[in-house]
SEPA-348009 format. One record per atom (N, C-alpha, C): chain; atom name; x, y, z. Coordinates in steps of 0.2 Angstrom, whole numbers, m for minus. Each point is the difference from the previous one (the first is absolute). Layout:
REM residues N
<'A'; 'CA'; <X; Y; Z>>,
...
REM end
This chain:
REM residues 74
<'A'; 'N'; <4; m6; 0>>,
<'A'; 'CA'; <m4; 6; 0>>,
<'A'; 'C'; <5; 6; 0>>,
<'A'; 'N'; <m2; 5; m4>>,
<'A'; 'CA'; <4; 5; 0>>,
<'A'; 'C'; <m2; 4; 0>>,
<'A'; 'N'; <4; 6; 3>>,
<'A'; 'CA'; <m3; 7; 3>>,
<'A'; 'C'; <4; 5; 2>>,
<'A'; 'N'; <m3; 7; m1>>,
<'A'; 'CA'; <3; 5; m3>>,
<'A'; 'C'; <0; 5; 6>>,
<'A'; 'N'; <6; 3; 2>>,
<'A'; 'CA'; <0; 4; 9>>,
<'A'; 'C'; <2; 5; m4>>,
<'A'; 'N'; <m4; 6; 4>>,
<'A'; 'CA'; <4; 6; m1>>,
<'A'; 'C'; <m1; 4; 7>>,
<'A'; 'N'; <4; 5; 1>>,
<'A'; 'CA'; <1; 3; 5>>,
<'A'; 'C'; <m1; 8; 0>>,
<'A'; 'N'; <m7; 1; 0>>,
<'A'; 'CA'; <m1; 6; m1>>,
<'A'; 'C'; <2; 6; 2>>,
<'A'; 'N'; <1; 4; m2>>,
<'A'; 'CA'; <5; 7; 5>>,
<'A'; 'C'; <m5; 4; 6>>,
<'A'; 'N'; <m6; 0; m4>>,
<'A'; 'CA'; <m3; 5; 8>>,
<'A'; 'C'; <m7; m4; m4>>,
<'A'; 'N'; <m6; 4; 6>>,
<'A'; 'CA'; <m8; 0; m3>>,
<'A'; 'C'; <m3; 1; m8>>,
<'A'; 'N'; <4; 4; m3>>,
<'A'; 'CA'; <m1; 3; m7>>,
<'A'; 'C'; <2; m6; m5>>,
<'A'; 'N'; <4; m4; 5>>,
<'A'; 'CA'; <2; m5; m8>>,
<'A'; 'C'; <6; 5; m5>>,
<'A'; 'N'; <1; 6; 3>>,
<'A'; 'CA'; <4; 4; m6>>,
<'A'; 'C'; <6; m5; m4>>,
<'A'; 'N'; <2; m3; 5>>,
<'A'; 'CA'; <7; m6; m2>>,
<'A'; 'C'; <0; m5; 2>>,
<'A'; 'N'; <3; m6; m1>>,
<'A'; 'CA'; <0; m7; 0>>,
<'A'; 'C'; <6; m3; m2>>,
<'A'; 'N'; <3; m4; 6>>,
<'A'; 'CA'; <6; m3; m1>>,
<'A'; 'C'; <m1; m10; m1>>,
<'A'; 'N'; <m1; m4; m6>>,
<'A'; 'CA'; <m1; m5; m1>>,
<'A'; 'C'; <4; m3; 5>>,
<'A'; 'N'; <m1; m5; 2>>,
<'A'; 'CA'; <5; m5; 3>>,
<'A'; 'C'; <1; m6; m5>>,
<'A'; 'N'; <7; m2; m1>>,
<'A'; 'CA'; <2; m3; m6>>,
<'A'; 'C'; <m2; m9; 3>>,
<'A'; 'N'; <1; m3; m6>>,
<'A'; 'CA'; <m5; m9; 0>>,
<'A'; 'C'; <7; m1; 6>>,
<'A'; 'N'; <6; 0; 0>>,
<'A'; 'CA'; <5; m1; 2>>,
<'A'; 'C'; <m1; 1; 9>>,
<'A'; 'N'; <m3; 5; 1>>,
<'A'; 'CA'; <m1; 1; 8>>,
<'A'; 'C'; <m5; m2; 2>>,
<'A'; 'N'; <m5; m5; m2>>,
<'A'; 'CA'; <m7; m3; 4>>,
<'A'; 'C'; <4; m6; m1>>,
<'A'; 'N'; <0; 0; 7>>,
<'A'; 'CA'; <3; m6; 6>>,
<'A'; 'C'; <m3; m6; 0>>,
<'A'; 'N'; <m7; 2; 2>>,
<'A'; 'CA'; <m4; m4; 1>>,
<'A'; 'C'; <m8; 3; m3>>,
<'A'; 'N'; <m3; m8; m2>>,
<'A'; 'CA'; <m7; 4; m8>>,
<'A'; 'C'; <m4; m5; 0>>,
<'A'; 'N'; <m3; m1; 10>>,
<'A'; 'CA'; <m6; m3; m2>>,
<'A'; 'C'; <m6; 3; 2>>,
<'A'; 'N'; <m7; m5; m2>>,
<'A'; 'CA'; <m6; 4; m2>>,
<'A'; 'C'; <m2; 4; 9>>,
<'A'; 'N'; <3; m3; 5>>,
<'A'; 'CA'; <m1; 5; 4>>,
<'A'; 'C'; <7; 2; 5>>,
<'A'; 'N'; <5; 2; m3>>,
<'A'; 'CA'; <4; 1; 1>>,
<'A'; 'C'; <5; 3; m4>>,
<'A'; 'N'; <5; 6; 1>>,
<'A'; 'CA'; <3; 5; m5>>,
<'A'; 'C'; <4; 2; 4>>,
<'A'; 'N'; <9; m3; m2>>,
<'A'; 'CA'; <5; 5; 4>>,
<'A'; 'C'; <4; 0; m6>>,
<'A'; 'N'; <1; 9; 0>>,
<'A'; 'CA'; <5; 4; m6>>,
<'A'; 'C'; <7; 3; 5>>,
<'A'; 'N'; <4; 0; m4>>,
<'A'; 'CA'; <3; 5; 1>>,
<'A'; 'C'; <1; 7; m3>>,
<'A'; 'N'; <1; 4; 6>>,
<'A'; 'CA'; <m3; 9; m3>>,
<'A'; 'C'; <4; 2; m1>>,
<'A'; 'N'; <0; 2; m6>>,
<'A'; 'CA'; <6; 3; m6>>,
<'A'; 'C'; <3; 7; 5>>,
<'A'; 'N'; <4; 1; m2>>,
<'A'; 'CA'; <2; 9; 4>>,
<'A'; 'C'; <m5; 5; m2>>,
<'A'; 'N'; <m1; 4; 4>>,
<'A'; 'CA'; <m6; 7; m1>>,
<'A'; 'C'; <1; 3; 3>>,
<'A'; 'N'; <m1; 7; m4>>,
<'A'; 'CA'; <1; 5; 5>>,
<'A'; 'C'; <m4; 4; 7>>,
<'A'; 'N'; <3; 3; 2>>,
<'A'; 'CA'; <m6; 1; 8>>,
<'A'; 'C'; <m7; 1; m1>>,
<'A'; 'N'; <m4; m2; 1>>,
<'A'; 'CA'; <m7; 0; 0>>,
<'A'; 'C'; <m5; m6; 2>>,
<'A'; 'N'; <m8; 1; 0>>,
<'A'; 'CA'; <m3; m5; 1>>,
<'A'; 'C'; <m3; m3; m6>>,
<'A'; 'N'; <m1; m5; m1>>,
<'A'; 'CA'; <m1; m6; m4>>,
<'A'; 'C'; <m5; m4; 1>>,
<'A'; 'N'; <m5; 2; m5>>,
<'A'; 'CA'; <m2; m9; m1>>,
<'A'; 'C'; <0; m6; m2>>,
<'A'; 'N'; <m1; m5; 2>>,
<'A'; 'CA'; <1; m6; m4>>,
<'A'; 'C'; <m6; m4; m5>>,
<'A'; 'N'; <0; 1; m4>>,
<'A'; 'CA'; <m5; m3; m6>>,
<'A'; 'C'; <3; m6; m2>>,
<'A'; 'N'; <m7; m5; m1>>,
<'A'; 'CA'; <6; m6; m4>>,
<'A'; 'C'; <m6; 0; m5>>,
<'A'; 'N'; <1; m2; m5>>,
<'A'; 'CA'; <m7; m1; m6>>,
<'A'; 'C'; <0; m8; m6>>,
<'A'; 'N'; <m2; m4; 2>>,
<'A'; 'CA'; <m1; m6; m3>>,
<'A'; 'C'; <m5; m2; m2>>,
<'A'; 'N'; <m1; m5; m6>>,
<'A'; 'CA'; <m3; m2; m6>>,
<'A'; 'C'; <m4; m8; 5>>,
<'A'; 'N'; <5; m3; 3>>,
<'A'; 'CA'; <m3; m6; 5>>,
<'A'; 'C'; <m5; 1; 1>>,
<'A'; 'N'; <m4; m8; 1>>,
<'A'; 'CA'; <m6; 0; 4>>,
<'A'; 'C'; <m2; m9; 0>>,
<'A'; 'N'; <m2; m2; 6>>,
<'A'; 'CA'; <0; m4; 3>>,
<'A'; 'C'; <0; m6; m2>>,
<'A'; 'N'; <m3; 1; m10>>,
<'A'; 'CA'; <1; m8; m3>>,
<'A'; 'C'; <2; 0; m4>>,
<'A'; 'N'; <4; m4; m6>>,
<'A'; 'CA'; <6; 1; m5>>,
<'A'; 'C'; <m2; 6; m4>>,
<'A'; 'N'; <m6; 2; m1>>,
<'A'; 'CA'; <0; 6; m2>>,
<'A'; 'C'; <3; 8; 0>>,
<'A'; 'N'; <3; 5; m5>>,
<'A'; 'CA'; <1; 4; 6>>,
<'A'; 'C'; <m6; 7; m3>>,
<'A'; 'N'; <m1; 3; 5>>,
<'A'; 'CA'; <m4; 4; 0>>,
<'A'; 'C'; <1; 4; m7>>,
<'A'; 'N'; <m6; 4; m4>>,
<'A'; 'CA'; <2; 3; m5>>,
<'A'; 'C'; <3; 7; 0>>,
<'A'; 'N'; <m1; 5; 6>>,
<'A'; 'CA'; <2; 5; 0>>,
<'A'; 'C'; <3; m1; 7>>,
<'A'; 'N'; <6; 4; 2>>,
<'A'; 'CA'; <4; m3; 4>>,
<'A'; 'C'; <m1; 6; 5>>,
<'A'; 'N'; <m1; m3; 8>>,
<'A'; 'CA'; <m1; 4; 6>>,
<'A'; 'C'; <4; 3; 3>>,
<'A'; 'N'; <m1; 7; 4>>,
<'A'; 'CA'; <6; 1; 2>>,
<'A'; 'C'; <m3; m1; 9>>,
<'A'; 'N'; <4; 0; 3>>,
<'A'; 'CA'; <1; m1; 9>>,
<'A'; 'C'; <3; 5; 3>>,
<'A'; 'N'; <m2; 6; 4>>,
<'A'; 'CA'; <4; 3; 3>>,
<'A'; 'C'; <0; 1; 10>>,
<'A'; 'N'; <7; m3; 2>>,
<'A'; 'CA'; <m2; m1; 5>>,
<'A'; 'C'; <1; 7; 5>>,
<'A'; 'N'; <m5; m1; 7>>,
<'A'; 'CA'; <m1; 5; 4>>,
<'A'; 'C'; <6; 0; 2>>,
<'A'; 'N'; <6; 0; 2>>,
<'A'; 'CA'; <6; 1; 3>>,
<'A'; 'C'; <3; 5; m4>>,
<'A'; 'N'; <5; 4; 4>>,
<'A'; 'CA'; <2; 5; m5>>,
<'A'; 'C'; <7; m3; 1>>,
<'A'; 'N'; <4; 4; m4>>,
<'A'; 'CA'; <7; m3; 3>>,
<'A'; 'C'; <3; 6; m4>>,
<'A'; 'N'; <6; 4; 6>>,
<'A'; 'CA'; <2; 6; 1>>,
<'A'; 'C'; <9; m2; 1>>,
<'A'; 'N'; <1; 4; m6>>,
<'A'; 'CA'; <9; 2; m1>>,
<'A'; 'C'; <1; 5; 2>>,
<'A'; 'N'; <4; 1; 6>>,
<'A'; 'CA'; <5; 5; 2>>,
<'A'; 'C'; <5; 2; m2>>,
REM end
């Protein structure tokens, strides 16, 4: 199952830092650890947006997920 993270710069979405296939550690359906590329100071959200879905099928338009935790660069 494959999935696509990005780490957005603020609330506006103005910018987004992709996380590369290379940094998802671990990629199951309920489970996700990345490693977070360098960025600059700011808060961030994590978006992951995937096509999966429950049965070999994959979904036709691909969902995005954004999770309520913020995660803040100093």
């Amino acid at each position: 199952m494959k999935k696509t993270v990005f780490l957005a710069a603020d609330i506006c979405h103005s910018a987004a830092t992709k996380v590369v296939e290379g940094d998802i550690m671990v990629n199951n359906p309920s489970e996700l650890m990345i490693i977070i590329p360098a960025l600059p100071a700011g808060t961030y959200q994590l978006e992951v947006t995937t096509q999966y879905s429950m049965g070999k099928q994959w979904l036709k338009e691909p969902r995005t997920s954004v999770f309520e935790k913020t995660l803040t660069v100093k």
